[in-house]
C-alpha positions as CSV (number, residue, x, y, z in Angstrom):
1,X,-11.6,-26.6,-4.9
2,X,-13.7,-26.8,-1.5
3,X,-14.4,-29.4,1.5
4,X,-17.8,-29.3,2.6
5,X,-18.1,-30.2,6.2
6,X,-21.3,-30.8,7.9
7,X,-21.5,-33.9,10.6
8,X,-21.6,-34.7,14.2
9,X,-19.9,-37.2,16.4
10,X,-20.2,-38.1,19.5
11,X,-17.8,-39.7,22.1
12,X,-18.3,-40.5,25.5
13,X,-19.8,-37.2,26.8
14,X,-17.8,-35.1,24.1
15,X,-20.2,-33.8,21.1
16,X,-18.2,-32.8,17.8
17,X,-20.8,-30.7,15.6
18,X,-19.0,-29.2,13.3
19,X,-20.2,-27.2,10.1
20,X,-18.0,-25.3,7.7
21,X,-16.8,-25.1,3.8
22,X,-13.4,-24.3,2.5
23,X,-13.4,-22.4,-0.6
24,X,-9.4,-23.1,-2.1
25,X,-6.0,-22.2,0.0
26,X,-5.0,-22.7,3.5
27,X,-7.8,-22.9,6.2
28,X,-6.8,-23.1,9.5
29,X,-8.6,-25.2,12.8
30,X,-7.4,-23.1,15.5
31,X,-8.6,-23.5,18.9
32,X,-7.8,-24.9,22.6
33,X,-6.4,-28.7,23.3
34,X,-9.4,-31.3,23.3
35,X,-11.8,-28.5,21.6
36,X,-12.0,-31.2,18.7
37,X,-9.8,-30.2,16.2
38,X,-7.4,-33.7,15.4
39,X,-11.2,-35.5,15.5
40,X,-12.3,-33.5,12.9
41,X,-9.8,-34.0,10.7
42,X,-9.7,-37.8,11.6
43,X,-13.6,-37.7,10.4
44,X,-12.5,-36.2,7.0
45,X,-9.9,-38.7,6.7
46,X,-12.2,-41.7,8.0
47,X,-10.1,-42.8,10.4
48,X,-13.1,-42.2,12.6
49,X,-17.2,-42.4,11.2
50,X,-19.1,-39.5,12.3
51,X,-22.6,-40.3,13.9
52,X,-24.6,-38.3,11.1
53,X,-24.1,-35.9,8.6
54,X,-21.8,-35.4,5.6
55,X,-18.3,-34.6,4.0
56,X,-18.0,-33.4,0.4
57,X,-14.1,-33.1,-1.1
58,X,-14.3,-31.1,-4.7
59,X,-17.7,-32.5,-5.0
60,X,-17.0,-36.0,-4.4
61,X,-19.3,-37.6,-1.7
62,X,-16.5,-39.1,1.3
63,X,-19.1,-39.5,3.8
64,X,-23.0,-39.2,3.8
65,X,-25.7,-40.8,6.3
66,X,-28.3,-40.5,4.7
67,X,-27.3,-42.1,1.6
68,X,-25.5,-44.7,3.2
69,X,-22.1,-43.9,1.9
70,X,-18.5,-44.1,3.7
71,X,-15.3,-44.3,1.5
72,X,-12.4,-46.1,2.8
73,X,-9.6,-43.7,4.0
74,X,-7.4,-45.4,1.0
75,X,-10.5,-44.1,-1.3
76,X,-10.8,-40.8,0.0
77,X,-7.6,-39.3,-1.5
78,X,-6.3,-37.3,1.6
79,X,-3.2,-36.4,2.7
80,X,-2.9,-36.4,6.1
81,X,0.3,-35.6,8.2
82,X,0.2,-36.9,11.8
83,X,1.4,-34.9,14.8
84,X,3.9,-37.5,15.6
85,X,4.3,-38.3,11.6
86,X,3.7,-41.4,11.7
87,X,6.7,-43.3,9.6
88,X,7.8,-46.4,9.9
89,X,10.2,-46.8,12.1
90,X,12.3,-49.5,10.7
91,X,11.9,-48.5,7.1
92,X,14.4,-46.0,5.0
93,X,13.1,-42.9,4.1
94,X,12.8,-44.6,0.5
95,X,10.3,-47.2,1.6
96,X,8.5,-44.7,3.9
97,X,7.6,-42.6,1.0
98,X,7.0,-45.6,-1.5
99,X,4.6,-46.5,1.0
100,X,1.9,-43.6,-0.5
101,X,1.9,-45.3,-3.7
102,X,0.6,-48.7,-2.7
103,X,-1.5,-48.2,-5.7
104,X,0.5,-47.8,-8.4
105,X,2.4,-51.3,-10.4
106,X,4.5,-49.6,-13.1
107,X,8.3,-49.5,-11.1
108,X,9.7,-47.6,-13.9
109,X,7.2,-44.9,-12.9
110,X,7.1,-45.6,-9.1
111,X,10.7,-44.9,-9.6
112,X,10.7,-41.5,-11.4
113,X,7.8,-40.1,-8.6
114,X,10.4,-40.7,-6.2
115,X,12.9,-39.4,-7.8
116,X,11.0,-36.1,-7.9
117,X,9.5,-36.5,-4.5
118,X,12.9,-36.5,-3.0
119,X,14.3,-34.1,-5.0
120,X,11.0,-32.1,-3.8
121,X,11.3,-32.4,0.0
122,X,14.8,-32.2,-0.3
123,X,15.8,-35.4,1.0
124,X,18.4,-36.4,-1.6
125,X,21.3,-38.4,0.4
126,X,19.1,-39.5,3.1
127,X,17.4,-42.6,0.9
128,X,18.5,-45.2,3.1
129,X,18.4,-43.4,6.2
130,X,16.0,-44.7,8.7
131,X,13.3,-42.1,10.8
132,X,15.3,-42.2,14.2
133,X,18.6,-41.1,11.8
134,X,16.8,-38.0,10.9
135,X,16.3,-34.2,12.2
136,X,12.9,-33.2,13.0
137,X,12.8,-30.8,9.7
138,X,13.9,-34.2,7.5
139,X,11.0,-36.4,9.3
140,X,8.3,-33.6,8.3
141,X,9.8,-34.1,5.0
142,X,10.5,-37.4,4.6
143,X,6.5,-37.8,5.9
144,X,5.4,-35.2,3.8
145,X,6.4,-36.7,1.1
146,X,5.3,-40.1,1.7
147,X,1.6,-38.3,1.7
148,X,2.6,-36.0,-1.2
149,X,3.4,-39.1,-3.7
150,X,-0.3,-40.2,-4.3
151,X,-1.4,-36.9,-5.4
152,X,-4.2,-36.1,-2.4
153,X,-7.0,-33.7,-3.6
154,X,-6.2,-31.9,0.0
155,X,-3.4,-31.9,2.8
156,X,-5.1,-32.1,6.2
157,X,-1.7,-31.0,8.7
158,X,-2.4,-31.5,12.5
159,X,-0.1,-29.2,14.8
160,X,2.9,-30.3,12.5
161,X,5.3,-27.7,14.5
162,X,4.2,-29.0,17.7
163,X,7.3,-30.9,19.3
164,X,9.9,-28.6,17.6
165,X,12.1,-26.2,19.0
166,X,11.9,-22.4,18.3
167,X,14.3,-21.9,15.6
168,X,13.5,-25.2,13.8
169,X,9.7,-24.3,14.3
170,X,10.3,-21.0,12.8
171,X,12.4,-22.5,9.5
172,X,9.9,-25.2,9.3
173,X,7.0,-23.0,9.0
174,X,8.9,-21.0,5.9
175,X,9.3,-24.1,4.3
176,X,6.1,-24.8,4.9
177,X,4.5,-22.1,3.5
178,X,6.3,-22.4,0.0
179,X,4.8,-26.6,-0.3
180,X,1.4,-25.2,0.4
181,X,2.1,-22.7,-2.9
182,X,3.5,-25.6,-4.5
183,X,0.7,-27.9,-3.8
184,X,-2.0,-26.0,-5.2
185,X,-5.0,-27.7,-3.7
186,X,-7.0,-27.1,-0.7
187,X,-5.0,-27.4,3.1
188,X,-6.5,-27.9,6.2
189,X,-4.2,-26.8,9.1
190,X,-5.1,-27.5,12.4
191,X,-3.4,-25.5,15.4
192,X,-3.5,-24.6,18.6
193,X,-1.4,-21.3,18.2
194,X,-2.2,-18.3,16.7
195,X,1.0,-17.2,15.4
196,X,0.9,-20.5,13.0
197,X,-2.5,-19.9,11.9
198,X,-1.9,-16.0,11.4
199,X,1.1,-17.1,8.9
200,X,-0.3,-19.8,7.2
201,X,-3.8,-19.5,6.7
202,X,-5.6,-17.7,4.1
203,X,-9.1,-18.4,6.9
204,X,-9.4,-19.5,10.4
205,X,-12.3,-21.5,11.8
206,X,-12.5,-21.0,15.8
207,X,-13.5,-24.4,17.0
208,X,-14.7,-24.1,20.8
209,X,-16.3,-27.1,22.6
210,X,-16.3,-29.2,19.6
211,X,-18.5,-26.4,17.6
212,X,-17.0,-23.8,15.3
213,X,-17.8,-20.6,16.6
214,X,-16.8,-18.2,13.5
215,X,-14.8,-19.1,10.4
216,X,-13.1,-15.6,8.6
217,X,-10.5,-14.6,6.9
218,X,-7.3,-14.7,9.3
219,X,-7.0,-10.3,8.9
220,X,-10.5,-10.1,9.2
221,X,-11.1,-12.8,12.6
222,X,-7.7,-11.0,14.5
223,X,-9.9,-7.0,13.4
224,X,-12.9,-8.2,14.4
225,X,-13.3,-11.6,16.5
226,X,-16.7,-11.0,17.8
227,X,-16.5,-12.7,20.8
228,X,-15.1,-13.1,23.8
229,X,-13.5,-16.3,23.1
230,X,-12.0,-15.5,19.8
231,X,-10.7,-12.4,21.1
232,X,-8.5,-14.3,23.6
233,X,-7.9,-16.9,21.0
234,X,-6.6,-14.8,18.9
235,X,-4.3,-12.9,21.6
236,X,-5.9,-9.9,22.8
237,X,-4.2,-9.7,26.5
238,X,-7.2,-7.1,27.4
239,X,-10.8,-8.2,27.5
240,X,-13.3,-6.8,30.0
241,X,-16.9,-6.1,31.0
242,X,-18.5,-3.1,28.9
243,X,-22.1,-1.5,28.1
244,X,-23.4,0.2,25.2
245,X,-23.7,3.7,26.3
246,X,-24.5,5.3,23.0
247,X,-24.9,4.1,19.1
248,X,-20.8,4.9,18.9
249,X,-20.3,4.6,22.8
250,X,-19.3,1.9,25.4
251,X,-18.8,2.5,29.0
252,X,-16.1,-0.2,30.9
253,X,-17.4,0.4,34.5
254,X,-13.8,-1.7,35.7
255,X,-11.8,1.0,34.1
256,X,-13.9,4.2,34.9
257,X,-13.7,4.8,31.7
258,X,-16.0,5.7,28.8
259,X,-15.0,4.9,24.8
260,X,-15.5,5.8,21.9
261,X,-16.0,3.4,19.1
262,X,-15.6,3.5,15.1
263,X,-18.5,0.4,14.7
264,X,-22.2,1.1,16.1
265,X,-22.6,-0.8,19.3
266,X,-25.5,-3.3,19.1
267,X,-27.7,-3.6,22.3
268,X,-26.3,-7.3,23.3
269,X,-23.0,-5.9,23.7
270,X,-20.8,-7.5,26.8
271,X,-17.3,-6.9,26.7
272,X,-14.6,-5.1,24.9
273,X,-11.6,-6.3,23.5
274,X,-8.2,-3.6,22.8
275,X,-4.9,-5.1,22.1
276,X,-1.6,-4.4,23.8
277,X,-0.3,-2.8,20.9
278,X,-3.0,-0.4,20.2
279,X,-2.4,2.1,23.4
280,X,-0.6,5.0,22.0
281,X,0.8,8.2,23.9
282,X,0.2,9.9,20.9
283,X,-3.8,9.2,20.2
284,X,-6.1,12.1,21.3
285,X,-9.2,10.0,21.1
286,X,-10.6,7.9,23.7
287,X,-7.5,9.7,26.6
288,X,-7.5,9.1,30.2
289,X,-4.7,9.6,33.2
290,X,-3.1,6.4,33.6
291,X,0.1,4.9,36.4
292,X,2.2,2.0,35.4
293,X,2.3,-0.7,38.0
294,X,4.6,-3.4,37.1
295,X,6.5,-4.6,33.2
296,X,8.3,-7.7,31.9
297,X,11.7,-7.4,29.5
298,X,11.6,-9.5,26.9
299,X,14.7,-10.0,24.0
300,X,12.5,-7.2,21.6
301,X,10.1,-5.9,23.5
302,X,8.5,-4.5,26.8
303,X,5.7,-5.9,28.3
304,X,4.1,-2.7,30.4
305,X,1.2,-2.8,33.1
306,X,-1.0,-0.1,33.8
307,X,-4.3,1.3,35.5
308,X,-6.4,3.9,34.5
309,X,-7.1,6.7,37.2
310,X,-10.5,5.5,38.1
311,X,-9.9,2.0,37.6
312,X,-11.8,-0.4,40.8
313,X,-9.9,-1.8,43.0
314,X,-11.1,-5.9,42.1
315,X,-10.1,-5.0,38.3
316,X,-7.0,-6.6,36.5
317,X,-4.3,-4.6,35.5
318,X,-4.3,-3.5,31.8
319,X,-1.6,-4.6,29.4
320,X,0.6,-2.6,27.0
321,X,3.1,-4.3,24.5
322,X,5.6,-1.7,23.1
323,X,8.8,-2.5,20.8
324,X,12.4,-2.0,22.6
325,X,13.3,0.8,19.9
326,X,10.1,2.6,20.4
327,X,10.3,3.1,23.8
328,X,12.2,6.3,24.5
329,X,12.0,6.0,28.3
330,X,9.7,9.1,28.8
331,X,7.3,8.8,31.7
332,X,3.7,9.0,30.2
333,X,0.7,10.2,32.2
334,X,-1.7,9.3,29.8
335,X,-2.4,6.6,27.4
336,X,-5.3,7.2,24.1
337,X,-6.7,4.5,22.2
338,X,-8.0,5.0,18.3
339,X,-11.7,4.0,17.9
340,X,-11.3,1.8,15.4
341,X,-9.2,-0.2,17.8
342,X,-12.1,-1.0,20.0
343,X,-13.2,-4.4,19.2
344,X,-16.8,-5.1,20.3
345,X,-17.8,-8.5,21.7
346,X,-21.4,-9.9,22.0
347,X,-20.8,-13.3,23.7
């Protein structure tokens, strides 16, 4: 199973010019509103023809240039789910999902895919229900399973939680996760939030600008993301000037404060990134005096400022995120930070 991706598009003075290869599992587009993400997919599903380039599903040519191909969407055999699902409105959930097998003329057999498609997304009692009768978790389903029906070589989701509320969101996603084990075949998620793509994806490709700017295994990008950009992506609340100071040392001239690291530190180094998780009382490594300046209460958790001793003036105040049960309402004086924490950012 892969999706090769390699094409560009331009619209107006937006330029999508994208380049990346899926290799089986859940891959996640994870990046900012208008960073290109829904044009992509609508490029693989050729809703929209890129201006060059080409798109390869399971070795099957969709879309080439060069060689003068472009299949018709109804050819390419992909499963796309709309952020907005895109049912019709005045149809029954029956006819909504009969609709994803235009194709096929035997009723008896039509019939017994249904059957098993409802039985599947769990929509049994809600045939002749029509989309504005339903819950948001029964449209995802009921549209889900209109796409499921025709048997796509890949599911391309874009921001499918989007317009839900917390708990649904959260149920959804659970749900979610099991069809994608189920399904078997390759899934492109697109998202704009990091928690999703965490969950669900087995890779993340950063897309920035309309250019994917890394593409890694989901444990391995939220480690190590490299860059500026994919360190704030990805949800690191500090991220800040720094030097190489040594082959395993950085100096952070805002902070006054010198680190060291558990990676060598290449010469084009330019900022550094360290969770608000990662600052421990306990560590003896990288330990400086620090004062806490101001925190928010959330339902599970605190949500702590702080400054180092020799911190400038002009510098932002440094986050800490601690658990409510962890927090034993000592006063600490001084904060350490593990090396291997220390994420090092070239650009």
């Amino acid at each position: 199973m892969s999706l090769i991706v390699d094409m560009k598009k331009r619209i107006g003075d937006f330029v999508l010019d994208v380049s990346f290869q899926t290799d089986g599992g859940v891959s996640g587009l994870l990046g900012a509103s208008g960073s290109g993400k829904s044009m992509t997919l609508m490029c693989i599903a050729g809703i929209v023809t890129p201006d060059s380039g080409k798109i390869i599903l399971n070795g099957a040519t969709l879309f080439d240039s060069e060689r003068k191909i472009n299949l018709k969407p109804q050819q390419r055999r992909v499963g796309y789910l709309f952020q907005n699902y895109a049912l019709f409105p005045n149809m029954t959930v029956r006819q909504n999902i009969l609709c994803g097998l235009h194709g096929e003329t035997n009723k008896a057999k039509k019939e017994a895919l249904l059957r098993n498609m409802i039985e599947l997304m769990q929509l049994n009692g809600y045939e002749k229900q029509r989309p504005g009768q339903l819950s948001g978790g029964q449209l995802q389903r009921a549209a889900l399973g209109r796409i499921l029906i025709g048997n796509p070589e890949i599911l391309m989701l874009d921001e499918p939680f989007s317009a839900l509320d917390t708990h649904l969101r959260g149920q959804l996603q659970i749900e979610t996760q099991k069809l994608f084990k189920r399904f078997g075949k390759d899934v492109l998620f697109v998202t704009h939030s990091r928690n999703e793509a965490y969950q669900l994806c087995k890779d993340i490709a950063l897309i920035d600008s309309g250019r994917i700017i890394a593409y890694k295994n989901t444990k391995q990008l939220f480690a190590d993301p490299e860059s500026r950009y994919a360190a704030l992506l990805t949800g690191c609340k500090n991220v800040v000037d720094a030097k190489k100071a040594g082959g395993y040392e950085v100096d952070v001239p805002d902070w006054g404060v010198r680190f060291t690291t558990s990676q060598p530190v290449q010469d084009n180094l330019c900022a550094i990134g360290i969770r608000a998780h990662y600052f421990n009382a306990k560590t003896t490594q990288n330990r400086f005096p620090i004062r806490f300046t101001d925190e928010i209460e959330s339902p599970f958790e605190y949500n702590i400022q702080f400054r180092y001793e020799n911190q400038t003036r002009e510098s932002q105040d440094i986050w800490w995120r601690i658990a409510k049960e962890k927090r034993t309402g000592q006063a600490f004086s001084e904060f350490g930070v593990a090396p291997a924490n220390i994420m090092l950012l070239y650009e």
